[in-house]
N, C-alpha and C positions, 0 to 999 in steps of 0.2 A: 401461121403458127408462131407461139413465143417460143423463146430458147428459157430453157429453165436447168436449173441444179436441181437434182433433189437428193436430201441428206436422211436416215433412216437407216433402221438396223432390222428389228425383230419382226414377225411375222405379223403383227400388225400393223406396217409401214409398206408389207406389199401388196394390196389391194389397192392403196394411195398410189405408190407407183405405176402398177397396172392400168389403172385409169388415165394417169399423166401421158402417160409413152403412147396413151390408145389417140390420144388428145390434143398434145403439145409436143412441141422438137424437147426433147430429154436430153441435153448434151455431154453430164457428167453425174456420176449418183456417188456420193461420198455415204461409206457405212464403218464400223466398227472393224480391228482387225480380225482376222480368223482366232477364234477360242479350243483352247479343248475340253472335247466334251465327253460325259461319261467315262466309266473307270477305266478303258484303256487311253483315257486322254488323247481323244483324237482329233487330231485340226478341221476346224469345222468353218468351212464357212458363215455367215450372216445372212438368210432367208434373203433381206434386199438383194445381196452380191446374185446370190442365182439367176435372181430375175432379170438384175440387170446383163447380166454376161450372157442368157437367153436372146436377149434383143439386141446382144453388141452395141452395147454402150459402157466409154471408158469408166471404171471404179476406181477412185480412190481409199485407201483405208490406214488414213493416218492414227498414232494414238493419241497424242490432243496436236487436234489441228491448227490453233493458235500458235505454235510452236513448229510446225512440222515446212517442210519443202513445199508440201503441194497449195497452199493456202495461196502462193502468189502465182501458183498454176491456174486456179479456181478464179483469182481476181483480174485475170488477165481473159477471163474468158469473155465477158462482158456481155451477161446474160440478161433476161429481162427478170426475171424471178429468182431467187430460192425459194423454193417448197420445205419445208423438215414436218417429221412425223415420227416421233418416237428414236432422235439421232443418237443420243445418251452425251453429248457434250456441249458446253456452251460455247457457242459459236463469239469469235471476236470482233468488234464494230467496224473494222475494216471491211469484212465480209457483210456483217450484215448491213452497212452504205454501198456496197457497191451495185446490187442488180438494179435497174433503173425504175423497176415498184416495188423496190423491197423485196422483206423476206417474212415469211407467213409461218405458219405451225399451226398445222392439226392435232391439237390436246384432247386426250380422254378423259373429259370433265368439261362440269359448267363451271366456265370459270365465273365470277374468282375465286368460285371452288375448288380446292385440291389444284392447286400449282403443284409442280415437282414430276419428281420420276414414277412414283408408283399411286397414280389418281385411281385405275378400276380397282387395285385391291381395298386403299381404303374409303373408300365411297361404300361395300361391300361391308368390310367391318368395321363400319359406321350405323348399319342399319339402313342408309339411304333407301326411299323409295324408288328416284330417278336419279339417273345419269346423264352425260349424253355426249356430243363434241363440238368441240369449240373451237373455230376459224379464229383466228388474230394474227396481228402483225407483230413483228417482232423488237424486241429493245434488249437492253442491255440485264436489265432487271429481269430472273425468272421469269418467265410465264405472266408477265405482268402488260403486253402489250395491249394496245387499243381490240378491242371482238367488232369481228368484221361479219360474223354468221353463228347461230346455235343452233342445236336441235336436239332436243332431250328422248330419253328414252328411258322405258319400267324399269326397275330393278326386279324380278319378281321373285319367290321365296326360295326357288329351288334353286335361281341362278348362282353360279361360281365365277371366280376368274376367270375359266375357259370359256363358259359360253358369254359371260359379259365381251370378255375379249373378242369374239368372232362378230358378235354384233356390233358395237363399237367400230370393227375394220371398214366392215360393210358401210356403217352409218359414215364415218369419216370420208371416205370415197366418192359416195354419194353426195355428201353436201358440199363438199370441194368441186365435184363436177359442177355442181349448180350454182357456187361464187364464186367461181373462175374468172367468167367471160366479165361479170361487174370489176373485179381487181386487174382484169388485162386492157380494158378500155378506160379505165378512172371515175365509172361514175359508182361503183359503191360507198356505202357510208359505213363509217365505223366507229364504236362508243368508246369512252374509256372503262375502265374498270372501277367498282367501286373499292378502294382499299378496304375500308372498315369489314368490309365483309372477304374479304382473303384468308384462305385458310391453304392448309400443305398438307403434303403427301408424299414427305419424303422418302427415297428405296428402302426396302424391309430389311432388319438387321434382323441376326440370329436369335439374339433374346424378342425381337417381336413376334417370333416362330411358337414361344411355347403356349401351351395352353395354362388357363391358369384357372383353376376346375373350382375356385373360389368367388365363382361371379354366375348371374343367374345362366339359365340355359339358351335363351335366343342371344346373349352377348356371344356367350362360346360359340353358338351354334354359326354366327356372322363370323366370326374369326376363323371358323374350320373352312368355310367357303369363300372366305375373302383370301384365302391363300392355296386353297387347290384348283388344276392341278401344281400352281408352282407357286414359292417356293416350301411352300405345303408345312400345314401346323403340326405339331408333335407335342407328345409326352413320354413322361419316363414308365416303363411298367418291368418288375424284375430287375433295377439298375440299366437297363438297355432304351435306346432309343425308341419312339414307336407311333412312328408316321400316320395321320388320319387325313385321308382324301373324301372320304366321304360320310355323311351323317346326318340325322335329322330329330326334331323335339320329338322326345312320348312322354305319358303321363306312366308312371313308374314307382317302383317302392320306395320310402326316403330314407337317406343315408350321408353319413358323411361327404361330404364333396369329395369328386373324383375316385371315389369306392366304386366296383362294378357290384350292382347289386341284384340281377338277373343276365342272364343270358335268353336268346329267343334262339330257331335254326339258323337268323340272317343275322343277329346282332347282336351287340356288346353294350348291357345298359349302365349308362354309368351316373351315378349321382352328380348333383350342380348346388349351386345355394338354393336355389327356383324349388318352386313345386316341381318341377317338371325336370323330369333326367335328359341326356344324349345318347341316343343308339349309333351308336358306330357300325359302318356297313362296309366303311371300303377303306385296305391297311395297307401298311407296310412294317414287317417287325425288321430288327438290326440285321442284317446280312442278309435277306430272304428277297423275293421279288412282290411287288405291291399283289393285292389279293381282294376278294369279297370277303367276307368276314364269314360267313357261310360254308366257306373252303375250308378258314383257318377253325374252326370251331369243332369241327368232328373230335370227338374222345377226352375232348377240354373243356366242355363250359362246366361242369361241376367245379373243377379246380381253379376256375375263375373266378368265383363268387367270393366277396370278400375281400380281392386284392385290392390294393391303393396305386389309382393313379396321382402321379404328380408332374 
């Protein structure tokens, strides 16, 4: 067996790891520090760290490792691989020269599509038909190293973040299983990238959250699922914030954009530029717990009709 690092945080980096430790000697698994999480702020581990510390194996979790103590703990270990899958920092070329075949990354994207941190959301609202993941080696440049392995996958119409992401984990796992044994013996081949065709995916910022009810309905309708469940699209309704996790195109009465212009028992129809409105089915209003829209509707939808979203 090879001795490997492997570096990864969120819950789509532990399938990858799961497979590793099934597969190969795992010697160190470097992840993100402990966050707080939800309103009582509580320290939270990094899905990797579990895993790892299940199998007892040492975790590192520096905040940028190029700068931190353990980096010449890691370089001293003198491993044959790093593995990373979703680590969230860029690793410094000390580390990535030292394992003796490199160091690889399992990205969610065909590259040289969607380089960066957040490829399944906007692959999503992009409209993409497929996705998929992509084996390469690593350089100093983004996401830019030689693809050593792909393998694409549907986007289909009802897919979100979440179930992109759970597919994606799986797919990643699985085709790392299967270009492994080529990158631990030296006879795999690997392409470079075409620049011209590089495009990015950088992390979602708050202004990329809102909705902007001024654009047809399958654009909104890919932006509402390109960001649930996390870090999930919003509008304003009554001055108050007003989270949408879930929704889908219907053929509807026309109206100004972002006017709700019918209510059903399950949804909130609300006008687009489109022929076609958005039904909102699954919420969250400002202080409240997320909901079906079915819930929230009892003794309201009269008094709906008419209002302005923005």
């Amino acid at each position: 067996m090879s001795k490997i690092i492997f570096m990864g945080t969120p819950d789509f980096s532990t399938k990858v790891l799961e497979m590793l430790i099934a597969e190969q000697e795992v010697v160190a698994v470097v992840t993100q520090p402990d966050r707080p999480v939800g309103r009582k702020r509580v320290m939270t581990p990094p899905p990797v760290k579990k895993v790892a510390l299940e199998h007892d194996i040492p975790v590192y979790q520096p905040e940028k490792i190029k700068d931190s103590e353990e980096l010449q703990t890691l370089l001293d270990m003198d491993v044959d691989l790093i593995v990373t899958a979703a680590f969230g920092q860029i690793l410094p070329e000390s580390l990535l020269d030292s394992p003796k075949l490199g160091a690889i990354n399992v990205h969610a994207s065909l590259l040289p599509k969607y380089r960066g941190g957040a490829p399944i959301h906007q692959a999503i609202i992009d409209g993409e038909k497929e996705t998929g993941i992509t084996i390469m080696y690593m350089v100093k440049k983004l996401d830019a190293g030689n693809i050593i392995s792909q393998r694409a996958i549907a986007i289909e119409q009802d897919d979100n973040v979440g179930s992109m992401h759970d597919k994606l984990s799986f797919l990643g796992a699985d085709l790392l299983k299967e270009t492994l044994p080529s990158i631990l013996n030296g006879t795999n081949d690997s392409i470079v990238q075409d620049e011209a065709k590089a495009s990015f995916a950088s992390n979602i910022s708050r202004e990329d959250e809102k909705i902007n009810w001024n654009q047809d309905a399958q654009v909104i309708h890919n932006h509402i699922r390109g960001l649930s469940p996390w870090p999930v699209a919003y509008t304003i309704m009554d001055d108050k914030n007003l989270k949408i996790y879930g929704a889908h195109i219907v053929s509807g009465k026309k109206g100004e954009p972002g006017t709700i212009v019918e209510t059903t028992k399950k949804a909130i129809i609300v006008a687009t530029a489109s022929e076609e409105c958005i039904a909102l089915t699954d919420i969250q209003l400002a202080g409240k717990k997320r909901m079906q829209v079915a819930n929230y509707l009892s003794g309201v939808q009269e008094s709906l009709v008419g209002k302005k979203l923005v």
